[in-house]
MARVO-363157 format. One record per residue (C-alpha): residue in one letter; x negated, y, z. Coordinates in Angstrom, 2 decimals. Each point is the difference from the previous one (the first is absolute). Layout:
! MARVO-363157
ROFI|residuo|px|py|pz
ROFI|A|X|Y|Z .
...
//
This chain:
! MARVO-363157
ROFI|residuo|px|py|pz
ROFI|X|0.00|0.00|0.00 .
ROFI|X|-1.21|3.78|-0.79 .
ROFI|X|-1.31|1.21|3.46 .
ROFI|X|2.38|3.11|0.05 .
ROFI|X|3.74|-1.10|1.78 .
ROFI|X|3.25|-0.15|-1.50 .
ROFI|X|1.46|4.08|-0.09 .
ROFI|X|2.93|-1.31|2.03 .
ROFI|X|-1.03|-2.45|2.84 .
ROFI|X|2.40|-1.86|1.30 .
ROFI|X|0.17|-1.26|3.33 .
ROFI|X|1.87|-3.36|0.32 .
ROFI|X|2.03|-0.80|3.71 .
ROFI|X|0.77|-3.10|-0.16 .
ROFI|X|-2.00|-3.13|-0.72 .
ROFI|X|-0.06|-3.91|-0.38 .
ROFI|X|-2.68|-2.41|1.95 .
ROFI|X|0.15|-3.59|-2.04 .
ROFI|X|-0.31|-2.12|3.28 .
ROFI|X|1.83|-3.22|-1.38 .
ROFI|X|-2.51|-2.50|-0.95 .
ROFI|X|-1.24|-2.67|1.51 .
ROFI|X|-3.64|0.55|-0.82 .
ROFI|X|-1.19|-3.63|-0.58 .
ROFI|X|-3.80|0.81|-1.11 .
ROFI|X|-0.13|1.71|3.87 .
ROFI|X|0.86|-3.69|1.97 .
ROFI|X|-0.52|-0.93|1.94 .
ROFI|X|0.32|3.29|1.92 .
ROFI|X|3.28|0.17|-1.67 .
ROFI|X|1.70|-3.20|1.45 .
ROFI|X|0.75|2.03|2.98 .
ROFI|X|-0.74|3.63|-0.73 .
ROFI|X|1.40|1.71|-3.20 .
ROFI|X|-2.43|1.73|-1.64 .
ROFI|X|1.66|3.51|0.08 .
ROFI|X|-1.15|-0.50|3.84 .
ROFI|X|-3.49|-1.09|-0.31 .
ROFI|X|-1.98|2.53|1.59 .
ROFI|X|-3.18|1.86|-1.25 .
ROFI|X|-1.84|2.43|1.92 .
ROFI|X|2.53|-0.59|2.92 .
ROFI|X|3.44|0.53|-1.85 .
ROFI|X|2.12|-1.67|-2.00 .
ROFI|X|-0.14|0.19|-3.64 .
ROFI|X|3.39|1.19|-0.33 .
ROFI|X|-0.57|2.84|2.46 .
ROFI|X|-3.01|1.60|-1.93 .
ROFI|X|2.51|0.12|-3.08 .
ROFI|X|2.36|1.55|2.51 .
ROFI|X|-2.00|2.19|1.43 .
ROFI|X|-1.71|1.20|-3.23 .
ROFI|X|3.95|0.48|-1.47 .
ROFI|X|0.63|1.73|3.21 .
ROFI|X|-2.51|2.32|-0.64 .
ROFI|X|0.84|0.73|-3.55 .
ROFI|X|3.18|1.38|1.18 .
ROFI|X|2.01|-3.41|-0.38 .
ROFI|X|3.04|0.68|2.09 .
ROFI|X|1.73|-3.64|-0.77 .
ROFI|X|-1.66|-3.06|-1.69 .
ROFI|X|1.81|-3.27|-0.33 .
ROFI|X|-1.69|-3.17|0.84 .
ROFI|X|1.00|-3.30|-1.65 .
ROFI|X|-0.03|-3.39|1.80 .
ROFI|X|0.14|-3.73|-0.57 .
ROFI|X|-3.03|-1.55|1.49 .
ROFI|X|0.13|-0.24|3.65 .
ROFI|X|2.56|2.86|-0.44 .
ROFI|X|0.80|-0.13|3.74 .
ROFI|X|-3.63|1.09|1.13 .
ROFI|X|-0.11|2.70|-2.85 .
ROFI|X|3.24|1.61|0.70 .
ROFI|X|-0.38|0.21|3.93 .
ROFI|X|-3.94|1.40|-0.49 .
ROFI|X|1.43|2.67|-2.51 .
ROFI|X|2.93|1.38|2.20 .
ROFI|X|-2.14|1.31|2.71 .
ROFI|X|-1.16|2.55|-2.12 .
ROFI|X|0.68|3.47|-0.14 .
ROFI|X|-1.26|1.18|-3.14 .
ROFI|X|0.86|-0.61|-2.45 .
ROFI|X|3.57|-1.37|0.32 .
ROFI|X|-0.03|-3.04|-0.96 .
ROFI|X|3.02|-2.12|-1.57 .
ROFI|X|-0.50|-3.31|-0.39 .
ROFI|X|1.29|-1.79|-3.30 .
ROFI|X|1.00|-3.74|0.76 .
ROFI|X|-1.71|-2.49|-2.55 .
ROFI|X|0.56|-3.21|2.14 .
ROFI|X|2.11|-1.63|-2.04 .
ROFI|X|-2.09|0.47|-3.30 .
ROFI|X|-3.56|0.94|-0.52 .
ROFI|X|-0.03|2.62|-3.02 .
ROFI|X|-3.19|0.76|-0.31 .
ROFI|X|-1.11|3.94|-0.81 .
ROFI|X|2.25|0.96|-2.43 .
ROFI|X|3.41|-1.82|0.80 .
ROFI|X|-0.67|1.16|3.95 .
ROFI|X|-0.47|3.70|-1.19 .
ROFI|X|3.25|-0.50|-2.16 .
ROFI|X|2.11|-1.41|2.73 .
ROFI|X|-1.26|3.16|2.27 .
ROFI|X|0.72|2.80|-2.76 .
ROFI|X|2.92|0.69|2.04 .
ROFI|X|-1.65|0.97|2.77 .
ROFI|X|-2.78|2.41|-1.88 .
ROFI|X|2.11|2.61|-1.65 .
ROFI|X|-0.32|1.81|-3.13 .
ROFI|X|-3.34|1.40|-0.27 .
ROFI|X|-3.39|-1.44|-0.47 .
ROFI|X|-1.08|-2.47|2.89 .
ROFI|X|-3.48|-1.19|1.27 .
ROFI|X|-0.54|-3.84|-0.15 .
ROFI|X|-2.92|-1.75|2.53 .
ROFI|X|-0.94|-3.59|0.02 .
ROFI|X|-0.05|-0.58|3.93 .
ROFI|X|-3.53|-1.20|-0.72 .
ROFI|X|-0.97|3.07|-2.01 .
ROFI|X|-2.70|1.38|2.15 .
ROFI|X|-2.96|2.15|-0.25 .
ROFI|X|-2.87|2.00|1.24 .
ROFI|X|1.26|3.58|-0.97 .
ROFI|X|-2.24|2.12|-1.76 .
ROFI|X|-0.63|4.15|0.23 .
ROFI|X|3.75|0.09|-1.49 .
ROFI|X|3.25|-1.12|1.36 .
ROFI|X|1.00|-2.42|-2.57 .
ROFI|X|3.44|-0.24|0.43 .
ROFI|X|-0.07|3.35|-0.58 .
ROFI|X|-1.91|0.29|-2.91 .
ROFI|X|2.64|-2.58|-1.38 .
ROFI|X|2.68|2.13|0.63 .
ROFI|X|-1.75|2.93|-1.97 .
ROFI|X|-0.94|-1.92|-3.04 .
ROFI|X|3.89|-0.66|-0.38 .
ROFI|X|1.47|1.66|-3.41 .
ROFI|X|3.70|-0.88|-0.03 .
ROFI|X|0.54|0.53|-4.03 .
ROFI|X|-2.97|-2.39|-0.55 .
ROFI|X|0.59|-2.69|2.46 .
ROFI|X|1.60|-2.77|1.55 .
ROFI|X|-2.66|-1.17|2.12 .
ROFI|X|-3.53|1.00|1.23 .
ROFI|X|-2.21|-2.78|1.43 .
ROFI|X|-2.80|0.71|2.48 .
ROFI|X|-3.15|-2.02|-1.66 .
ROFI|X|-3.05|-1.01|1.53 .
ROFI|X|-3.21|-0.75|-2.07 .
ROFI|X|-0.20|-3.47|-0.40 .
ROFI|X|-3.80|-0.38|0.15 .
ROFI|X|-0.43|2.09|3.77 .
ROFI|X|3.73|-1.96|1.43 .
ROFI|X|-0.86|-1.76|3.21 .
ROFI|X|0.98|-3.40|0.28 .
ROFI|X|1.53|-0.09|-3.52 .
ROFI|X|-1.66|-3.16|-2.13 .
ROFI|X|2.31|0.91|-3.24 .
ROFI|X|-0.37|1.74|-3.83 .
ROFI|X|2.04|3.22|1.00 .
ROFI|X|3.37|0.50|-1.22 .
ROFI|X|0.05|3.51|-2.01 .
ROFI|X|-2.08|1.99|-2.69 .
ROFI|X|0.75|3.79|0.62 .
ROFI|X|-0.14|2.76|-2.93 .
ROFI|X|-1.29|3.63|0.77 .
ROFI|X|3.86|0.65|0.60 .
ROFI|X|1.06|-2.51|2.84 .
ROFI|X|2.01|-2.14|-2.45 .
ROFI|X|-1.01|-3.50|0.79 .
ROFI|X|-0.41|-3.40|-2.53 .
ROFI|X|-0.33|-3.35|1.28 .
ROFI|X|-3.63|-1.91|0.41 .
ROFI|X|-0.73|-1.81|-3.26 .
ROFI|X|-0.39|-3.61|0.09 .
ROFI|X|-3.41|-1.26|1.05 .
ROFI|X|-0.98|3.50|0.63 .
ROFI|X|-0.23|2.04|3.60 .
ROFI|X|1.37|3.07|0.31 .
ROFI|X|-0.92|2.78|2.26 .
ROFI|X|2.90|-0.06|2.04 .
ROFI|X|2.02|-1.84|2.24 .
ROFI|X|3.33|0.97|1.57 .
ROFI|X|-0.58|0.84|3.50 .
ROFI|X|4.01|-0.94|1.40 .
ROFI|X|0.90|3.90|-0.48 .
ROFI|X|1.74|1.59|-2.01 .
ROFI|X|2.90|2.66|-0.31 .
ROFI|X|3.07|-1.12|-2.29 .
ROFI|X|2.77|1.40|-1.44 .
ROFI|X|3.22|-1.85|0.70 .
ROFI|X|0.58|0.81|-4.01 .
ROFI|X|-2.70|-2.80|0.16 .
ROFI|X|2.50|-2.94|0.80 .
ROFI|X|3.09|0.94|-2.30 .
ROFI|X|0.78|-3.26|-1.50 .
ROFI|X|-2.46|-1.89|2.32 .
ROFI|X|0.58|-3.65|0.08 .
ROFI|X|2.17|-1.83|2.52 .
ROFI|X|-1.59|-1.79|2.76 .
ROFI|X|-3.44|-1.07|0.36 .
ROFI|X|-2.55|1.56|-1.87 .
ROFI|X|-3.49|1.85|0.17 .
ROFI|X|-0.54|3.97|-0.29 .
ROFI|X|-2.43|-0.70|-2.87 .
ROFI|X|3.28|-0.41|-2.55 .
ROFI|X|1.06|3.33|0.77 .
ROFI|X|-3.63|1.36|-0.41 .
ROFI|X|-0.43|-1.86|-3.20 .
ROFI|X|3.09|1.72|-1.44 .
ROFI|X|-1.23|3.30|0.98 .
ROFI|X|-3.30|-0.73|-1.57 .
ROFI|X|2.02|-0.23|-3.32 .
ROFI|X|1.64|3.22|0.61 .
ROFI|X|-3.29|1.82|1.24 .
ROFI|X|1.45|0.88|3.38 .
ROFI|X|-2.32|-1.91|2.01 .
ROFI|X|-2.48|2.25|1.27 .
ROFI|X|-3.29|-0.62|2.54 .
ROFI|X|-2.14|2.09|2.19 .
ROFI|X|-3.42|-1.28|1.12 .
ROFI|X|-0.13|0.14|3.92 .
ROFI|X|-2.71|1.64|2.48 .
ROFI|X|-1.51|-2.64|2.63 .
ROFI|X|-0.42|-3.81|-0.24 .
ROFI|X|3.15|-1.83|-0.70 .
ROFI|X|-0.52|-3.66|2.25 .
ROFI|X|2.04|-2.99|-1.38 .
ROFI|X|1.29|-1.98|2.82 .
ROFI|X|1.17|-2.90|-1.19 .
ROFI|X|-1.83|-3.27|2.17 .
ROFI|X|-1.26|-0.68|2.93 .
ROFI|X|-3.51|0.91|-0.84 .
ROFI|X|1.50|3.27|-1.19 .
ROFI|X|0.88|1.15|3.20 .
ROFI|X|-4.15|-0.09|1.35 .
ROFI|X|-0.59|1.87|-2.68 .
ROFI|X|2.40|2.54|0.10 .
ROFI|X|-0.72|0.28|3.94 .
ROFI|X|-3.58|1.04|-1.18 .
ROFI|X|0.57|2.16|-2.12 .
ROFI|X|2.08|2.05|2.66 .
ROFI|X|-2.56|-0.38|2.41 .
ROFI|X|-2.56|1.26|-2.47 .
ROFI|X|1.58|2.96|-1.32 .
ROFI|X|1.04|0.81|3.54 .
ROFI|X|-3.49|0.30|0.87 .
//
């Protein structure tokens, strides 16, 4: 994305924290513990997306369950800020995109942030959620994804996801190829995003697809060190990196 932000920042209230899943690759810490509790750095994962939503100015963010739902749901309602509303997934897992499409309702009209409840990361000299927020140009998109570089991603083994032009607008990695970004869990949608979304079960990456072929999928390239927390091992890592930036 151009380094200037969008002429007419928007600043979204209300949010959604994908906490459904049952995070297999993370057992067995997961047979008892869902992973949207796991803690790093002595808090949950789910309350350093909280807290970093809070801070954005985040004044209600929904938070979907299936997985251990009961321990998610009672951890969530002690909080303050942001309000949180939980949206019930026990009967069916729906993975990203159906759970986001059940809990439209609840997000209103305008342009909503979206956090993986394992989304986490070392922030750098600028607020990123922020930053996400300014890059936001309403007659250009339907969704901006915060990226990480693939190559500097901390416990992150894969190709990268996305290939980003000078403008933001995003392509998909080629075959065989790795691309310079991967998709950090963040993003800011547009709820224009799921008209005519499938029913059910499906992943966010249909809906990203189609924007792709309507050139409404935009990027921005995030400040700090994005950590992928996704096993066991993960979590040491992660836990050192805190510890060493902290220092």
């Amino acid at each position: 994305m151009p380094t200037s932000p969008s002429k007419t920042p928007i600043h979204p209230k209300r949010a959604i924290v994908l906490a459904a899943g049952i995070g297999k690759r993370m057992r067995p810490v997961t047979a008892t513990v869902p992973k949207p509790l796991i803690e790093i750095a002595g808090r949950s994962l789910i309350d350093h997306a909280l807290d970093r939503l809070a801070t954005a100015g985040v004044e209600e963010a929904v938070v979907n369950v299936h997985y251990l739902a009961d321990l998610v749901e009672t951890h969530v309602k002690k909080r303050k800020a942001p309000k949180v509303i939980v949206s019930d997934e026990r009967g069916a897992l729906l993975e990203t995109g159906g759970g986001i499409t059940k809990a439209l309702p609840l997000l209103g009209d305008e342009p909503f942030y979206v956090m993986n409840s394992d989304s986490f990361w070392i922030e750098g000299p600028r607020p990123n959620l922020d930053w996400l927020a300014r890059a936001w140009d309403d007659s250009k998109m339907d969704a901006v994804l915060m990226l990480a570089p693939t190559v500097t991603a901390i416990g992150y083994p894969g190709l990268g996801d996305f290939i980003m032009e000078k403008d933001g607008r995003l392509a998909r990695r080629v075959e065989r190829t790795v691309a310079a970004f991967v998709y950090s869990g963040t993003a800011i949608l547009s709820p224009r995003l799921f008209a005519d979304a499938p029913e059910g079960s499906f992943s966010l990456n249909v809906l990203f697809d189609r924007a792709i072929e309507a050139g409404r999928l935009f990027g921005i390239r995030m400040d700090g060190t994005w950590l992928h927390v996704g096993t066991p091992e993960a979590i040491r890592e992660a836990e050192m990196s805190v510890s060493e930036s902290a220092a």
